[in-house]
Structures are given as C-alpha cells and as structure tokens.
C-alpha positions as CSV (number, residue, x, y, z in Angstrom):
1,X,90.1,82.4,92.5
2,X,93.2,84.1,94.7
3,X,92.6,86.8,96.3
4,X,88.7,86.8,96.4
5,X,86.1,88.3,99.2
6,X,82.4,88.1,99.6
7,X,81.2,90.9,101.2
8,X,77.3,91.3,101.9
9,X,75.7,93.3,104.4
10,X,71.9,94.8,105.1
11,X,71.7,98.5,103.2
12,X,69.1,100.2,105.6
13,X,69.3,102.9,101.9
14,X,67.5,99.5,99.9
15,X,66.1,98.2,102.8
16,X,67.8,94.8,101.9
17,X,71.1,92.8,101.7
18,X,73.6,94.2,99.6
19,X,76.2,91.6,98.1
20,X,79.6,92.2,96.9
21,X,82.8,90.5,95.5
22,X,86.0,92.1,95.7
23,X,89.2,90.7,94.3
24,X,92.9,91.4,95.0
25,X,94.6,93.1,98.2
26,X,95.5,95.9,97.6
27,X,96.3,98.5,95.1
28,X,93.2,101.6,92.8
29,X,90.4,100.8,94.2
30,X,87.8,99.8,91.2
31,X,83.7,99.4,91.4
32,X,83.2,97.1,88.4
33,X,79.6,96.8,87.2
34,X,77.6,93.7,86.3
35,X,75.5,94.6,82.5
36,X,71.6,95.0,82.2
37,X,70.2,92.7,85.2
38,X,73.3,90.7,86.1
39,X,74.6,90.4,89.2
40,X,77.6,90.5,91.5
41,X,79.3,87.1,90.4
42,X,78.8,88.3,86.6
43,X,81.9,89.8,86.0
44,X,83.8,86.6,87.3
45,X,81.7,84.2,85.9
46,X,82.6,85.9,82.2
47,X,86.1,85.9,83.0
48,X,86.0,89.5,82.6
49,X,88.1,89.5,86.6
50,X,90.1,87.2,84.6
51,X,91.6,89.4,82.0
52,X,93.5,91.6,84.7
53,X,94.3,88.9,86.9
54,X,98.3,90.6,86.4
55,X,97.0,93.6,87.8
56,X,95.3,91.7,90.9
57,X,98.5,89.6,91.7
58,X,100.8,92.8,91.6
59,X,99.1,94.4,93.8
60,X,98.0,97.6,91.6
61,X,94.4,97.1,91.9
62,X,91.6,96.2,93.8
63,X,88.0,95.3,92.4
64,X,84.7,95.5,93.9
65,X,82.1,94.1,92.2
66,X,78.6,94.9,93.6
67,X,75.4,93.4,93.0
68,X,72.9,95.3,90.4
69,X,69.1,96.2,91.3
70,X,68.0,97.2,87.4
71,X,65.3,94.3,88.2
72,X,64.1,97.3,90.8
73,X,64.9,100.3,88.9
74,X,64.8,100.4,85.3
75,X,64.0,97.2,84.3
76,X,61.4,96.9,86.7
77,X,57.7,97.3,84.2
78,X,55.8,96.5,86.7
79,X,56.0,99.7,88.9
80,X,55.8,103.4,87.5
81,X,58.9,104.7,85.8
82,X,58.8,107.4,89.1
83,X,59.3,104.3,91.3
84,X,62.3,102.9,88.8
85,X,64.2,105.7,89.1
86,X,63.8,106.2,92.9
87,X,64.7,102.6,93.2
88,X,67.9,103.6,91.2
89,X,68.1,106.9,93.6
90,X,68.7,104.5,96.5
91,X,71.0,102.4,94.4
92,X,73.3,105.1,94.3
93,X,72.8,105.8,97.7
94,X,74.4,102.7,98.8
95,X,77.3,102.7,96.4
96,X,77.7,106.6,97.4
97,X,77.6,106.1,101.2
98,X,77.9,102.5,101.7
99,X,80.5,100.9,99.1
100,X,82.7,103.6,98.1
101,X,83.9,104.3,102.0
102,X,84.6,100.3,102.4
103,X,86.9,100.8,99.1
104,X,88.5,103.7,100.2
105,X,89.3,102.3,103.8
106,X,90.6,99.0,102.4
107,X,93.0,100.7,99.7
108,X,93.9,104.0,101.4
109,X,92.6,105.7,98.5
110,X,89.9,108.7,98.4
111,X,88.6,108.5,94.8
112,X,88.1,105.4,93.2
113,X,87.6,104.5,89.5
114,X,84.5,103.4,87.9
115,X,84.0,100.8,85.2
116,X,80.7,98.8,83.3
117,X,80.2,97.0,80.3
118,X,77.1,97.9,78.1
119,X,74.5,99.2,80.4
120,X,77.0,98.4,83.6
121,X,78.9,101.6,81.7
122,X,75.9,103.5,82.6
123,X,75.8,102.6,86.1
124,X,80.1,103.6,85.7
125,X,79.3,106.6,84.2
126,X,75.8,108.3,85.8
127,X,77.6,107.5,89.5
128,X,81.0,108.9,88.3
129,X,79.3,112.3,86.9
130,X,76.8,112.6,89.7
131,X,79.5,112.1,91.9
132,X,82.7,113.2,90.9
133,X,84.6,114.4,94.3
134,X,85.0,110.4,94.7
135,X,85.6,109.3,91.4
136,X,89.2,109.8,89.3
137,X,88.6,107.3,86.5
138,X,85.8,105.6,84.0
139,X,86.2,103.0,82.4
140,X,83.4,102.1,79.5
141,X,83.2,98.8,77.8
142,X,80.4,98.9,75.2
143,X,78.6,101.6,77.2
144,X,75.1,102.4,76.9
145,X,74.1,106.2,78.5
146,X,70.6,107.0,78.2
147,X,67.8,105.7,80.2
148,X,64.5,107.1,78.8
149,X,64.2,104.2,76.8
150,X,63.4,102.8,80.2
151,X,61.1,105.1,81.0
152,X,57.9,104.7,78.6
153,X,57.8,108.5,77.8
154,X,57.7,109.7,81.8
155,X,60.3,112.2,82.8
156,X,60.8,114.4,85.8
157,X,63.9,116.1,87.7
158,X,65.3,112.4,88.9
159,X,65.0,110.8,85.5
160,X,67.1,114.1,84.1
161,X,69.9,114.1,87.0
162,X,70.4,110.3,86.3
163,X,70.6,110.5,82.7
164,X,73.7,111.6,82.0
165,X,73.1,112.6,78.3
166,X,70.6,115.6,79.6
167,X,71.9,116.7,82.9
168,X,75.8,116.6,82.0
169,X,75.9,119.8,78.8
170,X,74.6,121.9,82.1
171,X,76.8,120.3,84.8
172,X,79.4,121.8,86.4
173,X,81.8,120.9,88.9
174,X,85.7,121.3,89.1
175,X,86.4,117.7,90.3
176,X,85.1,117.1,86.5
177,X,89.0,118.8,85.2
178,X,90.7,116.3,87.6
179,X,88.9,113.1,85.7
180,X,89.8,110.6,82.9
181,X,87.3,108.8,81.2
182,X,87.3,106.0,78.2
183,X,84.9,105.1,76.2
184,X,85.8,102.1,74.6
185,X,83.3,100.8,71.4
186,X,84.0,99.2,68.4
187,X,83.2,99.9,64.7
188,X,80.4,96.6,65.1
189,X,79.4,97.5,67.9
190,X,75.6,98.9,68.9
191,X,76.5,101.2,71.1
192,X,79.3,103.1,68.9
193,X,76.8,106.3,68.1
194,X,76.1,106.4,72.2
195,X,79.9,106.8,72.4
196,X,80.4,109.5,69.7
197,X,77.5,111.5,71.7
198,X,79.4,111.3,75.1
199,X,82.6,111.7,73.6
200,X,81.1,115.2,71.8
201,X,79.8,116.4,75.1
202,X,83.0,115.6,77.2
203,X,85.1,117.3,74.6
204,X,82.3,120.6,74.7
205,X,83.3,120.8,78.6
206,X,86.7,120.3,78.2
207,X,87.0,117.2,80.2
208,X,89.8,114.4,79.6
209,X,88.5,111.3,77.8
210,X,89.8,108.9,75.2
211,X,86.8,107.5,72.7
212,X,88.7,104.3,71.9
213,X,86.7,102.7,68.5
214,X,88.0,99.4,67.4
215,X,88.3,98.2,64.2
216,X,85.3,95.5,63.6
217,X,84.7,94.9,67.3
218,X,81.4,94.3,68.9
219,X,79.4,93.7,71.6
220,X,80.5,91.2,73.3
221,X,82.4,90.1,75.9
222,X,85.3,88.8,74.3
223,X,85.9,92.6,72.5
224,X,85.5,93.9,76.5
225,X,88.5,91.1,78.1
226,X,90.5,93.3,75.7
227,X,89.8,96.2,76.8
228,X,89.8,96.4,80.5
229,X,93.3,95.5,81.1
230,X,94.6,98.3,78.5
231,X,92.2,100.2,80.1
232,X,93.7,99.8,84.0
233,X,97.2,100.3,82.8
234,X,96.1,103.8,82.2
235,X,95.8,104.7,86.2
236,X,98.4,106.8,87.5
C-alpha cells in the first residue's frame, strides 16, 4: 500500500512495545482505532484505510493506526476489573503522551481527530472527551460507549472517568465548544440506542455533533467503508 509506515517503539507507560501503522504524508492528522481486541493492521486488513485512499493520495490526511491492549484492559477476565481499567489508564497514557506528539510533529498540526468502529469508537470517543485540548474531531462508526458491561458490577473513580456515559453530563471544559463529533449508526444496527444516548447528552451540553442514522444499515464493516470517507470530508 503507498504511502505506508510501521512505527513501533518500547512505551516505558505499558512497559512494552507499542506498534503502529500510519498511512499517507501529510495532511489532519487521524488516530484510527482497531474494534474489540484487534490490532494495529486491522483497519487495513478490512480495507477500511482503503475507502479514503483519495484522501491519503491528496495529501489531506494522515492516519495512525495504533495497536489495541483491550486483551489487558477490559477484555482481560482474568485480572480484577481495577487492574482492567488501570491497564486502560496506561493505554491512554501512551496515546496522550506518546502517539499524539509523533502526529502532531509529522503533520504540523496541534489537535488531531479521533475515529473507531464499534468498541474502537469508544477508545475514539473516551480519549477525545478525556482529552479534548488535543482533539478537534470524532469520528464514530458503529460506536459502542459504555464499559461496565466489562466490569462484572465493580466500579470506582477510574471506571467513572473512562466511561464516557457517566463522567461526560458533569464534564466541563471549553476545548469541548471548539469540537465536532459524528456518530454514525444505522437503523439495523446494535449500537443505534448507544448513539441516541450520546447524541442526547452532547446536545444537553451544547456541543457540536451530527447523529448520522442510516436507513437499514448495520454492523458491519461494509456499512463503516461508507462512512469514514463522508466522514473525513467534514475536516476543515
């Protein structure tokens, strides 16, 4: 594929190597999220990097696509759900400290946009919210937001400020007025009533979003290659 970059490096914040693709040369920098358990090639290997190759070879956008730790974090049954979300805690340490200054050095750009299919929209939108001085744009594909499924009934302060469903109502920071988000579902699609929610409590604080609800689509990738280039030709 053109314009494509391995990156990997050791993150001393997980204590292991970190790996990373990143396609095109230039242009919005973009940290594109694998789904529940994938991994860094995932996105490219479903053709999803595919679908905006237009974008790539003109130059207007650049897309990291880091490698996913929810075997760690929430996935991970065989620790206690206050070791999951720590794991995640370091997870977004890396991106926060680690990935998002290599975007913004390669592209010039200081905030960057965010995007995921299914649970990868969590992982778009938790970082986004939690972290909004260096993110502009989210971009959901099928997004899933809350975490306590993943949590067998524990919950404490880290579980709250990662689960964007509790801690956002209460949130409040001015970078959020100076943010665009999508949420992109489909009328077949399982995560539809997870969309509705967010899309209620980003219109309660007033923040710009567009709940975009297709006709019959579902959850699935083919639905999502639709999406994500309408969805980049929204950057400004």
């Amino acid at each position: 594929m053109p314009h494509e970059h391995y990156h990997r490096w050791y993150s001393p914040r997980l204590s292991r190597d970190i790996e990373v693709l990143a396609f095109g040369t230039r242009g919005y920098p973009v940290i594109l999220f694998p789904t529940s358990m994938g991994h860094f090639y995932e996105n490219k290997d479903f053709k999803l990097i595919d679908s905006v190759n237009w974008f790539l070879d003109e130059g207007l956008i650049k897309i990291y696509c880091p490698d996913g730790i929810d075997e760690m974090s929430w996935y991970n049954r065989g620790i206690h759900p206050a070791d999951r979300v720590k794991n995640h805690i370091w997870y977004d340490q890396m991106l926060l400290h680690e990935l998002v200054p290599l975007a913004q050095r390669e592209t010039g750009v200081g905030r960057v946009a965010t995007a995921g299919c299914s649970f990868g929209g969590y992982h778009a939108t938790n970082f986004a919210f939690r972290h909004p001085e260096v993110v502009k744009y989210v971009f959901n594909m099928g997004a899933a937001f809350d975490i306590r499924d993943q949590m067998d009934g524990y919950y404490d302060d880290n579980v709250y400020f990662n689960n964007p469903m509790d801690y956002l109502p209460n949130a409040h920071n001015d970078f959020f007025y100076d943010m665009f988000v999508v949420l992109g579902t489909g009328t077949q699609d399982m995560c539809w009533n997870a969309n509705e929610r967010m899309a209620e409590i980003l219109r309660n604080k007033g923040i710009n979003h567009w709940l975009d609800v297709r006709h019959n689509a579902n959850h699935d990738w083919p639905v999502w290659k639709e999406m994500f280039p309408h969805y980049l030709s929204l950057i400004r």
